[in-house]
Backbone bond lengths (Angstrom), bond angles and torsions (degrees), N, CA, C in turn:
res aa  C-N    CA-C-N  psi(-1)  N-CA   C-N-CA  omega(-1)  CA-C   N-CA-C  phi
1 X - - - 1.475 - - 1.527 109.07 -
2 X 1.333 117.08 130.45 1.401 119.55 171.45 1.209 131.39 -73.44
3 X 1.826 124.76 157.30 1.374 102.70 -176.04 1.486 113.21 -71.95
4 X 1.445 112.98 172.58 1.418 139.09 -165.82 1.636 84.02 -73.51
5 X 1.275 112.40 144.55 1.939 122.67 162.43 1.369 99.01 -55.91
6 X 1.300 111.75 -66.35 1.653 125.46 -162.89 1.604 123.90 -99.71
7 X 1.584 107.36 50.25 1.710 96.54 -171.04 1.166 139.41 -47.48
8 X 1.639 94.88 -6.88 1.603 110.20 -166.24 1.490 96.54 -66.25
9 X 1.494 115.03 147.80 1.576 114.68 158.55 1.751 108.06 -101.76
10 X 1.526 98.23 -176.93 1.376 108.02 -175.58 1.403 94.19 -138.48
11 X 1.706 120.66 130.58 1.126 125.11 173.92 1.436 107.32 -103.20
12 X 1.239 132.85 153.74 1.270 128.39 -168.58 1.847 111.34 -169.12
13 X 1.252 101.96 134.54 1.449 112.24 154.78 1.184 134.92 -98.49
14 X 1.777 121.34 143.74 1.779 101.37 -179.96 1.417 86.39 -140.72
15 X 1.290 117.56 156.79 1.132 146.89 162.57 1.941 129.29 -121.03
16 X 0.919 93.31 138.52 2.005 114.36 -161.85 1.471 102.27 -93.77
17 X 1.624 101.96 127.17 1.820 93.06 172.24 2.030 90.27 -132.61
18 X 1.310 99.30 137.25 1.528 106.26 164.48 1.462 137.07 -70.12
19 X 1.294 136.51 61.56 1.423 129.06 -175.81 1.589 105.98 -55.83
20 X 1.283 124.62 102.34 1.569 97.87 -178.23 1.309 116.33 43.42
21 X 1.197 133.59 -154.92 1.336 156.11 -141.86 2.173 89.61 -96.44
22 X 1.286 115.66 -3.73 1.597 86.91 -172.90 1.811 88.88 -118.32
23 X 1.010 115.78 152.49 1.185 137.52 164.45 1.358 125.98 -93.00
24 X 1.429 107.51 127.50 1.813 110.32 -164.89 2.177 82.14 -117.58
25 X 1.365 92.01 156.00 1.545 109.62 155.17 1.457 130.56 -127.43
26 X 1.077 95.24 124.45 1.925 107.33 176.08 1.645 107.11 -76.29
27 X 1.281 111.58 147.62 1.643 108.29 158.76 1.472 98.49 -148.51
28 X 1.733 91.96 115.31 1.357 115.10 -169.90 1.396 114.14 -80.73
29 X 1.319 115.35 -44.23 1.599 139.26 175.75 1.083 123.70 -103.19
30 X 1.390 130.30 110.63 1.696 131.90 161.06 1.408 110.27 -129.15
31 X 1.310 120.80 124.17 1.589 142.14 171.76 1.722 106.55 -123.93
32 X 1.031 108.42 125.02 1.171 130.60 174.16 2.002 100.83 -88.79
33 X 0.969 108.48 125.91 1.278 114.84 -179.41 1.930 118.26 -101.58
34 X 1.325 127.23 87.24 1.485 116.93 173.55 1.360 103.89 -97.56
35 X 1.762 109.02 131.36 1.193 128.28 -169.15 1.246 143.37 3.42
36 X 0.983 167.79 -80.35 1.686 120.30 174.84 1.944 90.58 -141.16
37 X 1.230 128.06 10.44 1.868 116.56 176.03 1.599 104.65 -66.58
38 X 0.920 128.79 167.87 1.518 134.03 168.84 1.634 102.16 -113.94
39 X 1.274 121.31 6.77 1.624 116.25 153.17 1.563 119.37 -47.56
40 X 1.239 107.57 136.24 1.225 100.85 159.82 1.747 116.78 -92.10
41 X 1.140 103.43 136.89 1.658 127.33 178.05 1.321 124.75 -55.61
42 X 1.515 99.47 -58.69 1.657 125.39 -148.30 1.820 119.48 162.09
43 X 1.217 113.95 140.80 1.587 113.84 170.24 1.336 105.36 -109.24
44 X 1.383 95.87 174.06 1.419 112.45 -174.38 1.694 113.38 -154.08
45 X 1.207 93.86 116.69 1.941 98.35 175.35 1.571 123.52 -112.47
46 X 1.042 115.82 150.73 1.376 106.92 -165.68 1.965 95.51 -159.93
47 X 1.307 119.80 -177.59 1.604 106.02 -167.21 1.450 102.64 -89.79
48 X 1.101 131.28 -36.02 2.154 122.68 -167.09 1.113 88.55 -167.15
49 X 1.491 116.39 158.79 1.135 168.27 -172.90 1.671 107.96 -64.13
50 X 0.979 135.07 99.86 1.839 130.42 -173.57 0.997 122.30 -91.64
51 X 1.378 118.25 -115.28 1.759 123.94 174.64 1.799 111.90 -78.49
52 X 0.900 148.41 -52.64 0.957 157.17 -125.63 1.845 101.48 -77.93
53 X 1.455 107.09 116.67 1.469 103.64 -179.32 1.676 103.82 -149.10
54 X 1.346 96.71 178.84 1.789 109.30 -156.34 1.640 94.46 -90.14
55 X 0.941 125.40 73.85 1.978 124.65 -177.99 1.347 98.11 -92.62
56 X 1.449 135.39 -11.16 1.082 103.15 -163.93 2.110 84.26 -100.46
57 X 1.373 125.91 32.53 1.133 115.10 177.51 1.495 100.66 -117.46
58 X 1.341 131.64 148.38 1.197 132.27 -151.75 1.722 110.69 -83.48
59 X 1.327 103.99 -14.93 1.674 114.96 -153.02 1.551 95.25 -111.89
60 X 1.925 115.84 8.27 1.296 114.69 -178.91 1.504 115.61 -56.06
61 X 1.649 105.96 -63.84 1.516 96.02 -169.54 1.527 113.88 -76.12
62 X 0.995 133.93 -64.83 1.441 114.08 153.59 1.789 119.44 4.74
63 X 1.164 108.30 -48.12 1.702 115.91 178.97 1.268 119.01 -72.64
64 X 1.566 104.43 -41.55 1.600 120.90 -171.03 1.687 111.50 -84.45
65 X 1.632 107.11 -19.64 1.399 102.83 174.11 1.478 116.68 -112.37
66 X 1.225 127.46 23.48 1.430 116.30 169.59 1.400 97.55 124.38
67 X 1.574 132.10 -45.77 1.638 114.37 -148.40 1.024 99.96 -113.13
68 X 1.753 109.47 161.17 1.460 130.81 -162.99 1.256 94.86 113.83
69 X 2.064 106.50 -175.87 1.032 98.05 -172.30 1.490 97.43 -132.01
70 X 1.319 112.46 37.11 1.656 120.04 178.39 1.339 128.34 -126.68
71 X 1.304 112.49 145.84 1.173 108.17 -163.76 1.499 120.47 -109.57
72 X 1.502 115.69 6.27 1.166 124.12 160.60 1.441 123.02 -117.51
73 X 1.082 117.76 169.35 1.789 110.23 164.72 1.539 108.37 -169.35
74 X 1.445 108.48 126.32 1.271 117.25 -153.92 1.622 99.14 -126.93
75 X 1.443 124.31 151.46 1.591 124.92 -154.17 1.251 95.79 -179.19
76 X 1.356 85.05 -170.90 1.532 103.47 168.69 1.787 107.06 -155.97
77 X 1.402 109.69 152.98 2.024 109.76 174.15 1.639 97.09 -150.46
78 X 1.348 91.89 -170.68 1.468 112.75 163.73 1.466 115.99 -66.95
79 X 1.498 122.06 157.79 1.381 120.44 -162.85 1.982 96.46 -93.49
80 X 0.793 113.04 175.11 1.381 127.52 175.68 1.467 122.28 -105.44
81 X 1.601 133.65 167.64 1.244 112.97 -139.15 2.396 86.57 -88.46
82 X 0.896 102.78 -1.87 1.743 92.79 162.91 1.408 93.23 -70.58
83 X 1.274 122.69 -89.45 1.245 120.27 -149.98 1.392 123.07 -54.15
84 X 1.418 119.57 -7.54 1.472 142.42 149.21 1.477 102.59 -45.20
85 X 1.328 113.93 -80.41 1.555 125.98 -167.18 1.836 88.10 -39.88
86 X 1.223 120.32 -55.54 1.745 129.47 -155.92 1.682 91.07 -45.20
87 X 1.344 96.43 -65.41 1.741 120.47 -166.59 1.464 112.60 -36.53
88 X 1.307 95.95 -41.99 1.775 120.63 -168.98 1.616 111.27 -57.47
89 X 1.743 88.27 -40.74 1.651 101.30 -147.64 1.965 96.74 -65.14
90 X 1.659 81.76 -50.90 1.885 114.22 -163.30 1.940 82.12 -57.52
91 X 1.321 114.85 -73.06 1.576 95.28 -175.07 1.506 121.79 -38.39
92 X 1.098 129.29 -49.44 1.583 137.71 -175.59 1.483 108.87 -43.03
93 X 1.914 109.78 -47.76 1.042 99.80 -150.00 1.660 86.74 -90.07
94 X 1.529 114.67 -32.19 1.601 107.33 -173.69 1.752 121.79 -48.42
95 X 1.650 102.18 -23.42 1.764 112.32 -165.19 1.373 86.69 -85.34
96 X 1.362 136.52 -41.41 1.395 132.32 -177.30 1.280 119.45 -71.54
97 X 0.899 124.47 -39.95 1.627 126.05 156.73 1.681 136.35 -75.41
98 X 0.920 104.35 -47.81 1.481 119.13 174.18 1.908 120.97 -96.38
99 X 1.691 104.04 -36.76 1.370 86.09 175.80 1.851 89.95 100.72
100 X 1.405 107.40 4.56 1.991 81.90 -158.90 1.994 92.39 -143.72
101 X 1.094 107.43 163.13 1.318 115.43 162.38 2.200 114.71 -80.63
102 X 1.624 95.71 144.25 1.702 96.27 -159.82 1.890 84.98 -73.01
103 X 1.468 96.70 172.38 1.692 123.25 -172.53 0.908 122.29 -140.05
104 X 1.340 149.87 78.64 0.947 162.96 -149.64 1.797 141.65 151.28
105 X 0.971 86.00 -165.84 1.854 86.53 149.79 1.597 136.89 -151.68
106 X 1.238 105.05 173.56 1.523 112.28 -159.18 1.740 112.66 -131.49
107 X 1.116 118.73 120.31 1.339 120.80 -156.57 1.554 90.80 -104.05
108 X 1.672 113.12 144.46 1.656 113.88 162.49 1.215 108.38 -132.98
109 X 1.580 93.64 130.56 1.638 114.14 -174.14 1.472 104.37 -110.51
110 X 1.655 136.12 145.60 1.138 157.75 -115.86 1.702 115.03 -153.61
111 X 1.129 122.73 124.59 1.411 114.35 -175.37 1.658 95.55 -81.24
112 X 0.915 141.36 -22.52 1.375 154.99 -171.57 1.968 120.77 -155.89
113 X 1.715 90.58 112.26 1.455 89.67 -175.05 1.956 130.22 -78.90
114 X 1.785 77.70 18.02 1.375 85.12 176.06 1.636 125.16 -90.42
115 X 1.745 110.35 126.08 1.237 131.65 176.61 1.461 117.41 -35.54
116 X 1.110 150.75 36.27 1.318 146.15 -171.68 2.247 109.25 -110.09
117 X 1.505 110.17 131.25 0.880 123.84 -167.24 1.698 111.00 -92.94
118 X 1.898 101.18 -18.49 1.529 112.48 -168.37 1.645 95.30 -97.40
119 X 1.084 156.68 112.15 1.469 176.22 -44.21 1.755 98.71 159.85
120 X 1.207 127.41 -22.30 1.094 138.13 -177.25 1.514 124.27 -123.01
121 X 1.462 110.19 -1.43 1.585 118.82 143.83 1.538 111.79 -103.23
122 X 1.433 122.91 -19.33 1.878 117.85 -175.20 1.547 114.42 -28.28
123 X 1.190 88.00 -59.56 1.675 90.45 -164.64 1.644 125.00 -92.80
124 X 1.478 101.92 -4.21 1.923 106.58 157.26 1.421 101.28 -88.88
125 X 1.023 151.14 -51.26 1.741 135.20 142.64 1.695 116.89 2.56
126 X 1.371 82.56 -98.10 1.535 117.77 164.96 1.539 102.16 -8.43
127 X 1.319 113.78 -71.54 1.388 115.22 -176.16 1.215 117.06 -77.99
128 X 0.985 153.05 8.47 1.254 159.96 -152.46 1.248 123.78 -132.77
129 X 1.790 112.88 -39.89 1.281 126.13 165.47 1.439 101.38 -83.94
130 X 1.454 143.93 -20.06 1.168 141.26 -175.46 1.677 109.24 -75.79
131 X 1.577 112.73 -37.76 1.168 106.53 170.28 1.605 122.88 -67.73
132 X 1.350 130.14 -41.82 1.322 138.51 146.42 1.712 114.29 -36.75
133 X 0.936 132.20 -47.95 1.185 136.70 178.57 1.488 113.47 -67.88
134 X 1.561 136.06 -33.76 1.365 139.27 159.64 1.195 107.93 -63.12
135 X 0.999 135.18 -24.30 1.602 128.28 175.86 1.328 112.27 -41.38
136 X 1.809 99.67 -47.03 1.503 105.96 -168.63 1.321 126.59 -96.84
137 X 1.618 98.26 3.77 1.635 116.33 -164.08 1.257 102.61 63.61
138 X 1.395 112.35 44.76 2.117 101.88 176.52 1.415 97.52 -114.57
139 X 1.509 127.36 5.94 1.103 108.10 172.68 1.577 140.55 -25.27
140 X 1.262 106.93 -46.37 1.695 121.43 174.05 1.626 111.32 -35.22
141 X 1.121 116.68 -36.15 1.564 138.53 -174.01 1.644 102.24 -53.01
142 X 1.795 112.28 -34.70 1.475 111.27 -163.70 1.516 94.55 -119.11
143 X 1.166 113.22 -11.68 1.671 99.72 -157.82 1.532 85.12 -123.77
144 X 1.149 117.39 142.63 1.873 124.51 -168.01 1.763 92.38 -112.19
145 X 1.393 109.87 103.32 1.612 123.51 150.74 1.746 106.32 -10.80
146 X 1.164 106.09 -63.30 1.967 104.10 -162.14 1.869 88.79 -75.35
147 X 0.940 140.81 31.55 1.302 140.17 155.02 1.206 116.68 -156.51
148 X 1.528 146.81 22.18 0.883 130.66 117.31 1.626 127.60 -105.35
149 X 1.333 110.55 -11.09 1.542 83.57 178.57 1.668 97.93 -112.53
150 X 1.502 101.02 157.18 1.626 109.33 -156.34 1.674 109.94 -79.65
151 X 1.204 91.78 -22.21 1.911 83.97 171.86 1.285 122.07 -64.19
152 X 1.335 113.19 -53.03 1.514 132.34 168.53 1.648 104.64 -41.83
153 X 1.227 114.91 -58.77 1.401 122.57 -158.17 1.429 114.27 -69.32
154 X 1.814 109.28 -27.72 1.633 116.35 -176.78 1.662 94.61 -86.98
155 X 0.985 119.76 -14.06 1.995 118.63 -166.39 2.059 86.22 -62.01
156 X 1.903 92.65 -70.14 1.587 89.69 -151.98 1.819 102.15 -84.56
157 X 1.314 123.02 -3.87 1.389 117.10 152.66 1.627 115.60 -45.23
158 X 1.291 108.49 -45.39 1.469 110.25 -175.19 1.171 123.26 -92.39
159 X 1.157 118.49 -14.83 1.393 123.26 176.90 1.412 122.90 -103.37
160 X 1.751 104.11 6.71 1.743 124.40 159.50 1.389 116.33 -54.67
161 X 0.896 140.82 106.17 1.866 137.70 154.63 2.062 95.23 -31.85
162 X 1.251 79.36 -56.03 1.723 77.27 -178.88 1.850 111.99 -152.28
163 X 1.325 118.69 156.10 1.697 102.43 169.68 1.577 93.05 -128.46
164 X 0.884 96.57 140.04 1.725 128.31 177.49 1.675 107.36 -78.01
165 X 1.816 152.53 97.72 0.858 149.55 -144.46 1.000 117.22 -132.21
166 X 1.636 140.24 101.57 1.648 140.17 -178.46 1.639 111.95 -120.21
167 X 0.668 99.11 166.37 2.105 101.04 166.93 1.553 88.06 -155.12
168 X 1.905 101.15 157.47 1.100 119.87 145.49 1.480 118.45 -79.87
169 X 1.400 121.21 158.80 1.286 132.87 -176.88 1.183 118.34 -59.54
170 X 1.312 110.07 -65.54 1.345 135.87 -164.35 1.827 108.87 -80.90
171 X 1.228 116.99 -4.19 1.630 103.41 -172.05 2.038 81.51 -127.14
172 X 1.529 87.69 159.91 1.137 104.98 175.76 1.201 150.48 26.36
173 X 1.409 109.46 27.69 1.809 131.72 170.01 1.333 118.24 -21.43
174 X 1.644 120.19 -37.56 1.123 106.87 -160.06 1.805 100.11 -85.15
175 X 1.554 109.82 -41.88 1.457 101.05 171.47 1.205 136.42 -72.87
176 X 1.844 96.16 -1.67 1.953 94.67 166.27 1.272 96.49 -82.70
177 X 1.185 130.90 -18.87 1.907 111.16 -167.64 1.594 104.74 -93.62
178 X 1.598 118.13 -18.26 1.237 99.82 169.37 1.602 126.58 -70.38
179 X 1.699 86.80 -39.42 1.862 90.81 164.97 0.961 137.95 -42.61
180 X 1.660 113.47 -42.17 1.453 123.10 174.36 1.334 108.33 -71.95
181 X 1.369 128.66 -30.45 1.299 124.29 174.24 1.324 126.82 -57.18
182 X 1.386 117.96 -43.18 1.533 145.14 156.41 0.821 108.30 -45.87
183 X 1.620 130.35 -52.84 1.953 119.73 -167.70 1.486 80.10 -88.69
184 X 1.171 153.11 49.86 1.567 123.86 166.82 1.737 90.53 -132.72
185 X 1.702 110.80 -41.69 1.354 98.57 173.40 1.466 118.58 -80.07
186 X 1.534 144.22 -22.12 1.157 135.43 124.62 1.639 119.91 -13.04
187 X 1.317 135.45 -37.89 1.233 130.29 -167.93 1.925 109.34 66.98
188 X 0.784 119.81 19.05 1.544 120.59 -178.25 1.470 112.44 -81.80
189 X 1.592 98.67 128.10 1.415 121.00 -171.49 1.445 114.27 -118.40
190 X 1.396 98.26 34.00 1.844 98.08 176.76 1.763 108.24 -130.46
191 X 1.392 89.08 49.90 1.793 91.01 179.94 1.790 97.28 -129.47
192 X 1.561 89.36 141.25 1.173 88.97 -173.04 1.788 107.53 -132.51
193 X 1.270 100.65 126.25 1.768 110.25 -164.71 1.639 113.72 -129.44
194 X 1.391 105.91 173.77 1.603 103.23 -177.28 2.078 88.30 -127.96
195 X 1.368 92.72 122.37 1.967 80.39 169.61 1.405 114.91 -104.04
196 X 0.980 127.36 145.01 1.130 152.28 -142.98 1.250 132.74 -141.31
197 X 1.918 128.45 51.88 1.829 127.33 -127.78 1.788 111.98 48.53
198 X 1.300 81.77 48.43 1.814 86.88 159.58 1.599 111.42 66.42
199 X 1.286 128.02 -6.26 1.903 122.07 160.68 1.704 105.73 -115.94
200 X 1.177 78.23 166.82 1.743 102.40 176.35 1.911 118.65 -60.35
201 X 1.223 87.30 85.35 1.700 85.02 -171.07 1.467 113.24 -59.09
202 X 1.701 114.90 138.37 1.830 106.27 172.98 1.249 117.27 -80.01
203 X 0.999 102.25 129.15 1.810 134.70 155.55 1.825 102.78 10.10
204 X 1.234 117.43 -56.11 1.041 132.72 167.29 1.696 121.19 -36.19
205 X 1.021 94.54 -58.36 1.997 105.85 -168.62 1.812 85.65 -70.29
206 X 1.255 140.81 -31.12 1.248 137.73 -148.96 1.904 87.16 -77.55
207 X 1.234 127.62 -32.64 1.351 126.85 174.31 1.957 107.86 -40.33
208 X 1.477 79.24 -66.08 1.688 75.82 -169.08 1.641 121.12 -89.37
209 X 1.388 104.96 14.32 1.534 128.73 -172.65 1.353 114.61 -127.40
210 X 1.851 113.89 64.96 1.497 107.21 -153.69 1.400 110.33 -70.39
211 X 1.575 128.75 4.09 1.680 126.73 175.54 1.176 125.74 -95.35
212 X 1.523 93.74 3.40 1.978 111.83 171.17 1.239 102.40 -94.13
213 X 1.501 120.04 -47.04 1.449 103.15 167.51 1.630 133.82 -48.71
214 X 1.395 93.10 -37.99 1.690 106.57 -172.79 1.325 105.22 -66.32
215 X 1.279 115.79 -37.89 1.689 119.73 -174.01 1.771 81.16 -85.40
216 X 0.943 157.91 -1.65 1.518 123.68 165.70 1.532 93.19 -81.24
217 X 1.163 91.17 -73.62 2.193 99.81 -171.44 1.782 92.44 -36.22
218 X 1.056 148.88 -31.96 1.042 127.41 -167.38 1.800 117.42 -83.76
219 X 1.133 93.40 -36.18 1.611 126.32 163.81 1.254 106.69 -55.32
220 X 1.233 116.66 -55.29 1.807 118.31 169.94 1.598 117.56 -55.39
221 X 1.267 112.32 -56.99 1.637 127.19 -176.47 1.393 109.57 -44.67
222 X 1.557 98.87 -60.42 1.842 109.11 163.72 1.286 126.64 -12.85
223 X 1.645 98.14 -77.40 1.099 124.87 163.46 1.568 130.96 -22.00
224 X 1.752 91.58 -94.82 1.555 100.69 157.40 1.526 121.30 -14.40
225 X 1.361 96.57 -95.42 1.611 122.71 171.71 1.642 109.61 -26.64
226 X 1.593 136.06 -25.71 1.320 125.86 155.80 1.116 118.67 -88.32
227 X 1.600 121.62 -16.94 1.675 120.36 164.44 1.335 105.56 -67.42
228 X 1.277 143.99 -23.28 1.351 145.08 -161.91 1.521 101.83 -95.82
229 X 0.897 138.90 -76.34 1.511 143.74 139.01 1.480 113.15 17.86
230 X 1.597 109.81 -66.29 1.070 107.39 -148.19 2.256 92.78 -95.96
231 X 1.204 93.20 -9.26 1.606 113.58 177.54 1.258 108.14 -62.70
232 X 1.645 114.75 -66.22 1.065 142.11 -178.86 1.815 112.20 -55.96
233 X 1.380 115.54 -32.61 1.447 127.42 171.00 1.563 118.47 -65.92
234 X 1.126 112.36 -44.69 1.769 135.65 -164.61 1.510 89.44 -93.34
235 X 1.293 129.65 -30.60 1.473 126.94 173.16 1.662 118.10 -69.78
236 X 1.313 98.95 -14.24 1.924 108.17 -175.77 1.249 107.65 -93.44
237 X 1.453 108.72 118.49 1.850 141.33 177.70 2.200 96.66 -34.22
């Protein structure tokens, strides 16, 4: 049997909220896992949560449609074809720089932890379950701490080797432009993006747009390759 394309796993948490009779899912936690260091690598943000779910755990659909009596469920699977594109990029740039496959792991943080696959309902959702959700003060459930509040958000901004950066078009403009505004008055030079008519194209379109990928991995290598440099300098007696 041959090896797997994608050995990397993805660990992940989700959480269940009841609108009436329909069931929405949060996914609070995603770590991308490359081979077995507990370094961290690199992050990666992007707007919500897509396909990617825990099937290979037995208590999934049961979880995903309403029954049981829990409200979280935490696992791990194979990554999905985003986190593919992610995997792709970080290998490209690691063989070009280093010669080696990456080690570690890679955390992805979310402008919205809501589960939606359609990019053009996220954020009328989004808003809608958020107002229902203040009722109870459960907001936290939709909105992820390390991206909205700014202490949190400058800790693991800075303590990224690198963050990997996409948005969808159509959802949430106004908090991709504040973001970008933030990493620009920060001065931070460890983000790495593909543009695409002048914004940060998501991770996603780079599937069927193989020169967005290349300009990310290339964007990454860059990168790298001046952290190494300047490693390799501060390392001389």
């Amino acid at each position: 049997m041959g090896k797997k394309k994608y050995p990397e796993i993805v660990k992940s948490r989700f959480c269940r909220y009841f609108d009436g009779e329909e069931v929405h899912l949060f996914r609070d936690k995603t770590v991308i896992i490359f081979g077995n260091s507990d370094i961290k690598i690199g992050s990666a943000m992007m707007t919500n949560p897509g396909g990617y779910e825990l099937e290979s755990l037995k208590d999934w659909v049961d979880f995903k449609n309403g029954r049981g009596n829990y409200d979280y469920l935490e696992g791990e699977d194979v990554p999905d074809k985003t986190m593919e594109i992610i995997i792709d990029v970080v290998r490209l740039a690691y063989n070009r720089v280093y010669g080696t496959m990456p080690d570690g792991y890679l955390p992805i943080y979310n402008q919205s932890n809501l589960v939606e696959t359609d990019s053009n309902k996220a954020e009328g959702v989004h808003i809608r379950l958020l107002k229902e959700l203040k009722k109870s003060e459960e907001e936290n459930k939709l909105l992820d701490s390390n991206v909205y509040d700014e202490k949190a958000r400058s800790e693991w901004f800075l303590d990224s080797p690198f963050i990997i950066a996409g948005f969808a078009k159509t959802a949430f403009p106004r908090e991709t432009a504040e973001l970008q505004k933030w990493i620009s008055n920060k001065k931070l030079t460890n983000i790495v993006y593909s543009l695409e008519n002048g914004r940060w194209s998501h991770p996603t379109r780079w599937f069927y747009r193989p020169y967005l990928k290349e300009q990310a991995a290339q964007n990454l290598a860059s990168l790298l390759e001046k952290k190494n440099r300047n490693s390799k300098h501060l390392s001389k007696p």
